[in-house]
C-alpha positions as CSV (number, residue, x, y, z in Angstrom):
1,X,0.0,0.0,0.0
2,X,1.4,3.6,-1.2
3,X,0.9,6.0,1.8
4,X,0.2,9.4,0.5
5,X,0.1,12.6,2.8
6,X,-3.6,13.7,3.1
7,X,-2.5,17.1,1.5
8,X,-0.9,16.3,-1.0
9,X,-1.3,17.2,-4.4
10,X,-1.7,13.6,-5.7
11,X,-4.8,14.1,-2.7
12,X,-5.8,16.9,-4.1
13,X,-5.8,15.7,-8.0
14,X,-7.4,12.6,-6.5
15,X,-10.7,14.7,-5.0
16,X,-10.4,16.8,-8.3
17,X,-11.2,13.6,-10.1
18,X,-13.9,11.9,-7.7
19,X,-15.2,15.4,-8.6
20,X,-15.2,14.4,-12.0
21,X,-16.8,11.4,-11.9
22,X,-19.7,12.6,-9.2
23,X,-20.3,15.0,-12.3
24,X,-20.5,12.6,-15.0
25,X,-17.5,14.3,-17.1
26,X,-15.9,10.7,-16.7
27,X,-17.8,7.5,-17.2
28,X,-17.2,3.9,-17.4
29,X,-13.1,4.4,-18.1
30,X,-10.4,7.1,-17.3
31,X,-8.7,8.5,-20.5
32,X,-5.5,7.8,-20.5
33,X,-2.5,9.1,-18.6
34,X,-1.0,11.4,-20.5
35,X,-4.2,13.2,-21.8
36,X,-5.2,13.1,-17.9
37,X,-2.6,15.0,-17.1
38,X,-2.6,17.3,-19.6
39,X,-6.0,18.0,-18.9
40,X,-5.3,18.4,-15.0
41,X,-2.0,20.1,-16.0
42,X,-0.2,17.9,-13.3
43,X,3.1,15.8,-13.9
44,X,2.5,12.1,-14.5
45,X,4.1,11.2,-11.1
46,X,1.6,13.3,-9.0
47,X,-1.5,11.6,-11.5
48,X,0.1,8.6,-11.1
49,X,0.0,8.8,-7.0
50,X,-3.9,10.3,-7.3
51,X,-4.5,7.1,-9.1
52,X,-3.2,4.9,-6.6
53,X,-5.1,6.3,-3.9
54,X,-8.6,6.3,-6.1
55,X,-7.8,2.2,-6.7
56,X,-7.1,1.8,-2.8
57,X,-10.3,3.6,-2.5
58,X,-12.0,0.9,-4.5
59,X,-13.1,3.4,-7.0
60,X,-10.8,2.4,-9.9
61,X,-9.4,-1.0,-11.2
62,X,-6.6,-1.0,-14.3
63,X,-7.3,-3.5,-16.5
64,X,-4.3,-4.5,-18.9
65,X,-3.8,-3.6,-21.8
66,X,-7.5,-2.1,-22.1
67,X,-7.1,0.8,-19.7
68,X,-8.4,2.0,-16.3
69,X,-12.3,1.4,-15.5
70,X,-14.5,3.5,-12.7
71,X,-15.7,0.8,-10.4
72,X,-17.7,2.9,-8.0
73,X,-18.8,6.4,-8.8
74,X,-18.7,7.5,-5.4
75,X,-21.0,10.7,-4.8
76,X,-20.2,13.6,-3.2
77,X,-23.8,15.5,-3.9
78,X,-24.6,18.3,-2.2
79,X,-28.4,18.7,-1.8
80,X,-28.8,22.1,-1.0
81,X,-25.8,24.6,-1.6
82,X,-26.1,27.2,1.4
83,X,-22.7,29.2,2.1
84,X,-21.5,29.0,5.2
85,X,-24.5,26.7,6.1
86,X,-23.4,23.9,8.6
87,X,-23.1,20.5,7.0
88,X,-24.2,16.9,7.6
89,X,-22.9,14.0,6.1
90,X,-25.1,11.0,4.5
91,X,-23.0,7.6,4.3
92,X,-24.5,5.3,1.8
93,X,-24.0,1.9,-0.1
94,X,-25.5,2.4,-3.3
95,X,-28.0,5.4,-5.1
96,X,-30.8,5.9,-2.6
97,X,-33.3,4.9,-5.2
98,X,-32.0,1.5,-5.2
99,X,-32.2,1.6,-1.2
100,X,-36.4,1.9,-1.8
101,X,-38.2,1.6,0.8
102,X,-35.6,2.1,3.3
103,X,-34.9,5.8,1.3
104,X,-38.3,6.9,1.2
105,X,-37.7,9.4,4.4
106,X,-34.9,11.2,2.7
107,X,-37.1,14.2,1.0
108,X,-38.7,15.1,4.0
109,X,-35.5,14.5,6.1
110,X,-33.7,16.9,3.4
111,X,-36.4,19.7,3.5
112,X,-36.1,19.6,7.5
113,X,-32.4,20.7,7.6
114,X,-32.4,22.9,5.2
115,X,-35.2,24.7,7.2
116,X,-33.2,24.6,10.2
117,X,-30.8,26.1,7.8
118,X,-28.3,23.0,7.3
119,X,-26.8,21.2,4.1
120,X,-27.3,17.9,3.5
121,X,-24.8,16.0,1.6
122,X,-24.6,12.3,0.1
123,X,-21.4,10.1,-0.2
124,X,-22.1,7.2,-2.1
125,X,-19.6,4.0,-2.3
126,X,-19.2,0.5,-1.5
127,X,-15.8,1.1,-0.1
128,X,-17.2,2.6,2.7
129,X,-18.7,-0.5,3.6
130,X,-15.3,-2.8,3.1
131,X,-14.8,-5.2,6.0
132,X,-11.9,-3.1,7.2
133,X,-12.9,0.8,6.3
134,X,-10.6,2.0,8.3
135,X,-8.4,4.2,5.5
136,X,-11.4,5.5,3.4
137,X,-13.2,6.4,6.8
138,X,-10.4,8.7,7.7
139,X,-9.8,10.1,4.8
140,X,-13.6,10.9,4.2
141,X,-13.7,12.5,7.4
142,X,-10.8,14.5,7.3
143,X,-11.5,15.9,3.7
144,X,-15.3,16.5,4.1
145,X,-15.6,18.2,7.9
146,X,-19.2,17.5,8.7
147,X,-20.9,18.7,12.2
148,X,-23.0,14.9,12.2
149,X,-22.5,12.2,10.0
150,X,-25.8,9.8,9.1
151,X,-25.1,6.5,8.4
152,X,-27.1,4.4,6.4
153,X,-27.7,0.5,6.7
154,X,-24.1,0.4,8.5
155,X,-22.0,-2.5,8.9
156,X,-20.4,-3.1,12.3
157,X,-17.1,-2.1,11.6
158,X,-18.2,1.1,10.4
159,X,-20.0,1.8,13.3
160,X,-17.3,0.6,15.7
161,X,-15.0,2.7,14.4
162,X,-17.0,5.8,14.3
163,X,-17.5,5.0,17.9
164,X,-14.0,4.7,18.9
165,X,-13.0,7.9,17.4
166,X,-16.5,9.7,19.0
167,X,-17.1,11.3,16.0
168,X,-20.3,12.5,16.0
169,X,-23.2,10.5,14.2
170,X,-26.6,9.2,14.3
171,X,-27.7,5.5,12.8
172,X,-30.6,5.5,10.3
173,X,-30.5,1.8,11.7
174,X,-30.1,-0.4,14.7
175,X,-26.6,-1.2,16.8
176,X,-25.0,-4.1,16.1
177,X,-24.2,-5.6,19.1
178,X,-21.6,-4.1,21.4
179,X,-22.3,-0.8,19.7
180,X,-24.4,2.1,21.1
181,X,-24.7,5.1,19.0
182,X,-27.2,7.1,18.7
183,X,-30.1,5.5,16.3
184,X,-33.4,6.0,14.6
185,X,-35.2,3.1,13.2
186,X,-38.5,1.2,13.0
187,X,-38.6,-1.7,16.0
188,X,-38.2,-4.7,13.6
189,X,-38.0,-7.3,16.5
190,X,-41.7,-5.9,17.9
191,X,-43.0,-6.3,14.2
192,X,-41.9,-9.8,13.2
193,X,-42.7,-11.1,16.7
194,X,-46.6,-9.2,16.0
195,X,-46.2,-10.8,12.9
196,X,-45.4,-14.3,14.2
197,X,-48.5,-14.1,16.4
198,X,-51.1,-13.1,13.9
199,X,-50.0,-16.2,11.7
200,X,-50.0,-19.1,14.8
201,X,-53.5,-17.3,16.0
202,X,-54.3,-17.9,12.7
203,X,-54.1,-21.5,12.9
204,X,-50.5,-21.4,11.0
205,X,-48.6,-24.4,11.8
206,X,-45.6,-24.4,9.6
207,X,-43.9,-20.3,8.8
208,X,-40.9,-19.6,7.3
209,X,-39.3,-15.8,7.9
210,X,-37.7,-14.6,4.3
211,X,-34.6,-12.4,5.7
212,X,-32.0,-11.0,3.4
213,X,-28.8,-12.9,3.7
214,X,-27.0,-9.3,4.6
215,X,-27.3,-9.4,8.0
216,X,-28.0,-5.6,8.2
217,X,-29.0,-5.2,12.6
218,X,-32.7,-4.6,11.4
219,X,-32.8,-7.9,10.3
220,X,-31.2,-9.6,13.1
221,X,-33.4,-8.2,14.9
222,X,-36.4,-9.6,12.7
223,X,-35.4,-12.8,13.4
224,X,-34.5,-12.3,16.8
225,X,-38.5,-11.2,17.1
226,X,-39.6,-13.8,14.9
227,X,-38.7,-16.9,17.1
228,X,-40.0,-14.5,20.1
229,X,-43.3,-14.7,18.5
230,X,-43.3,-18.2,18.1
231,X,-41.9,-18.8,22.2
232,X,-44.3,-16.5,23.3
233,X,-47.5,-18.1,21.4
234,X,-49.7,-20.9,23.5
235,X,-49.2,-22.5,20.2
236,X,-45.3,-23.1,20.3
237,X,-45.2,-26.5,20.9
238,X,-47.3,-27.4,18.1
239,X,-45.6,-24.7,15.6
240,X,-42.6,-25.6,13.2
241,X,-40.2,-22.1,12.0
242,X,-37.7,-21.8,9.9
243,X,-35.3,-18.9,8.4
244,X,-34.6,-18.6,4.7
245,X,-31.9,-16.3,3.3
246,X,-31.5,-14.6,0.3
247,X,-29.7,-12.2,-1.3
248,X,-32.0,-8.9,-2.5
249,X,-32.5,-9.7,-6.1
250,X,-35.4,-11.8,-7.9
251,X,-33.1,-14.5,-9.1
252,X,-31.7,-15.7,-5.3
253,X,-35.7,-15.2,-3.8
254,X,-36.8,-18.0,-6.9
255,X,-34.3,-20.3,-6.0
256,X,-35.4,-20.0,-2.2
257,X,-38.5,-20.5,-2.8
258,X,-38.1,-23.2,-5.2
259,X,-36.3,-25.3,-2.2
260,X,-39.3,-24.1,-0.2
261,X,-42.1,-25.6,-1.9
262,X,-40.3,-28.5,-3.3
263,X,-42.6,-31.1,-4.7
264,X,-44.1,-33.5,-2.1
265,X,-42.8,-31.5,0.9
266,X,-45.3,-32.5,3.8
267,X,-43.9,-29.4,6.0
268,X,-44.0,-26.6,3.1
269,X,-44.7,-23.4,5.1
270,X,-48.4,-22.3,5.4
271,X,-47.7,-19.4,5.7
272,X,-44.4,-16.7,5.0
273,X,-43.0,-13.3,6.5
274,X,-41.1,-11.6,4.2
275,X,-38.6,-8.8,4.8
276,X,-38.1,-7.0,1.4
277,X,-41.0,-5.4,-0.3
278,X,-39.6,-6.8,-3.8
279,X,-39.0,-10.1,-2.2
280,X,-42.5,-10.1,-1.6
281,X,-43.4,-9.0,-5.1
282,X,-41.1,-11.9,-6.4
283,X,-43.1,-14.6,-3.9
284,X,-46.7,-13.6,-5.3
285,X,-45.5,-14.2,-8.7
286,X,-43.6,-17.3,-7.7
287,X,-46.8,-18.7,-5.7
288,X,-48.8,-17.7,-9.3
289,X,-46.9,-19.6,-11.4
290,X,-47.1,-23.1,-8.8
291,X,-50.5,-22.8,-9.1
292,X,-50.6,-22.0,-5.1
293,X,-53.2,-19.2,-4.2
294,X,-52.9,-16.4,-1.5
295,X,-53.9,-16.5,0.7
296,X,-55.8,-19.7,0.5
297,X,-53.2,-21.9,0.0
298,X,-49.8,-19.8,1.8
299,X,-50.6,-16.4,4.0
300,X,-48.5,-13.9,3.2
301,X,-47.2,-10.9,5.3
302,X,-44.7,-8.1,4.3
303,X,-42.5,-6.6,7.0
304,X,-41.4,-3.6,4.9
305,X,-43.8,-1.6,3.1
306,X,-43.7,0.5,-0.3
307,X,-46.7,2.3,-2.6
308,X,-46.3,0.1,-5.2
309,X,-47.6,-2.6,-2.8
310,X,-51.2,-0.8,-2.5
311,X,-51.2,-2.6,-6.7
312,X,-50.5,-5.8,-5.7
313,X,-53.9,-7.9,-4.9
314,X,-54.6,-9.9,-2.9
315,X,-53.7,-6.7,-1.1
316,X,-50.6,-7.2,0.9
317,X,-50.7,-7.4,5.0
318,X,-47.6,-5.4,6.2
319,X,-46.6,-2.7,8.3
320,X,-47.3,0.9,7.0
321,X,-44.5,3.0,6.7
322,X,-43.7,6.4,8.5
323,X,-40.6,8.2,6.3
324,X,-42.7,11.1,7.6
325,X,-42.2,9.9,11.5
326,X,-39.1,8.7,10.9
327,X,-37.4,12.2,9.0
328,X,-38.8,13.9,11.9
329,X,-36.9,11.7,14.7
330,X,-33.7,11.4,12.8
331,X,-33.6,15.6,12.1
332,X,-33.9,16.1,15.9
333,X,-31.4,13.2,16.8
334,X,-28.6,15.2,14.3
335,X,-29.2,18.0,15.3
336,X,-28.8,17.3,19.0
337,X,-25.7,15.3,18.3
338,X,-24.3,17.6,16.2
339,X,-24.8,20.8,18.8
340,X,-23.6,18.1,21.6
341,X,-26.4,18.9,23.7
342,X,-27.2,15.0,23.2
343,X,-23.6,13.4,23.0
344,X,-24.8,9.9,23.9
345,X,-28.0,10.0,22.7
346,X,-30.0,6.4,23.0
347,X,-31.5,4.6,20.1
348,X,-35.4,5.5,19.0
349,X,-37.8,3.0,17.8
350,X,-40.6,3.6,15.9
351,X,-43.5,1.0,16.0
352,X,-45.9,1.2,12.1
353,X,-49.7,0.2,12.4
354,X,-49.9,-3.7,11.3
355,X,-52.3,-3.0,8.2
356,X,-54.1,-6.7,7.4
357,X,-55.0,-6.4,4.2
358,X,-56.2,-9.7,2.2
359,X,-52.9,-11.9,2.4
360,X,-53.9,-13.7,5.8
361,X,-55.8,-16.5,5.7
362,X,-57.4,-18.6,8.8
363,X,-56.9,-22.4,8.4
364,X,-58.1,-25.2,10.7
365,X,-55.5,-26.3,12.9
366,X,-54.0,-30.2,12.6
């Protein structure tokens, strides 16, 4: 690994062409060396460095003899320019659209600090999220000063190491365990283990939970809640649970549910809770194709919600969303942190209404 001083001018060419690429002026591949630096009017030793510490960062790979390809355009988007305006920082994975229906809270967060007269602004990348983020932490943080940082579906070492340093931040999430930060986010354990309980008081005998295989903290706790449901119930001795991963794309919920509902199965699940809204979509079609009915043949229930699922019928039982709720909570919780008249602010949970819709069906016991 090339160490390269923070202030460098290789650090500074190296911003100057994240820049770039937040922009859209480069796309897909880097021209090549010497009409980069003749466009940056820098030496090929200092564009050389830059590039070294944009492939470190993940954002670049060289490929040989075909030339150097932009692996992740990592965003730097400032939401509302305000001079002199105090900034937050938004840590994310991947575009917020593709985040649906986790991102749906992000307008009205927006609108909130920038009435409060704050910037918001988005850094977008999967290096963030590395197992050891260490580097590209520090270097975010020490190139882009931010009064709170917001960090979005966070992985543990993330939030261990924004702990350590007590920089301040709020979780648009849960704690991983070991970790307390500050946190805003629905109370996945109460839902799934509400959800749990409707299905056995149903007369549910056999229920699967459909959790992505990520292992984001809002989904351990799911599961955590979901076998809490079942203990709880006066029907536990008689109920049979099981978890099912998958990763969040059509392809990886099909082959899960094909193992599911194998052919002659005598303990298929009656009846399924599902995580992911598209998951969810992906299962109707699935269950449409088999020739199995909802809800007469497997109940259904959707622990995240999204608008699109008001068009899916048998209208889907799930837990209504609050991005409304939720904006508000988070705004105050930054804004607290970042004046540090809440330094060690706890973690908020917010509890949707359980809508039933049509996807529940009661079945006779065995």
């Amino acid at each position: 690994m090339t160490l390269i001083p923070q202030n460098s001018l290789a650090a500074r060419v190296a911003e100057k062409i994240k820049g770039m690429i937040a922009d859209g002026v480069l796309r897909e591949w880097l021209p090549g060396e010497r009409m980069l630096s003749q466009s940056l009017q820098v030496s090929h030793s200092t564009l050389r460095g830059a590039l070294q510490m944009l492939k470190e960062d993940g954002m670049i790979e060289s490929r040989h003899g075909v030339g150097t390809r932009i692996v992740a355009a990592a965003v730097d988007r400032v939401l509302t320019v305000q001079d002199g305006a105090p900034g937050v920082g938004l840590l994310i994975p991947e575009t917020m659209r593709s985040l649906r229906p986790f991102s749906l809270w992000l307008d009205v967060f927006h609108n909130q600090l920038v009435e409060a007269g704050w910037r918001l602004r988005i850094y977008q990348g999967r290096q963030y999220y590395r197992t050891n983020p260490s580097r590209i932490l520090e270097r975010l943080v020490a190139g882009s000063p931010c009064a709170c940082w917001v960090l979005v579906l966070s992985t543990p070492s993330m939030q261990r190491w924004f702990e350590a340093r007590k920089i301040p931040c709020v979780l648009a999430g849960s704690c991983h365990a070991g970790v307390s930060l500050p946190s805003v986010d629905v109370d996945h354990r109460a839902v799934s283990r509400h959800a749990a309980g409707e299905l056995l008081r149903a007369g549910h005998r056999y229920l699967a939970l459909f959790n992505p295989s990520s292992r984001n903290a809002g989904d351990q706790q799911t599961e955590i809640g979901f076998f809490e449901g079942i203990r709880q119930s006066p029907h536990a001795d008689e109920a049979t649970a099981s978890v099912v991963y998958h990763d969040v794309d059509a392809g990886s919920v099909e082959k899960c549910l094909q193992r599911t509902f194998q052919t002659g199965n005598p303990h298929s699940p009656t009846a399924l809770i599902i995580s992911n809204a598209y998951a969810y979509l992906t299962t109707v079609s699935f269950l449409a194709m088999r020739r199995l009915r909802v809800p007469e043949d497997v109940s259904l229930i959707s622990r995240d919600d999204d608008p699109f699922l008001d068009y899916v019928r048998p209208t889907p039982a799930r837990y209504r969303n609050q991005p409304e709720a939720f904006a508000r909570k988070l705004t105050t919780q930054v804004l607290e942190v970042a004046a540090r008249r809440k330094a060690n602010a706890g973690k908020i949970l917010l509890l949707p209404e359980f809508f039933a819709g049509s996807s529940i069906a009661e079945i006779a016991a065995s």
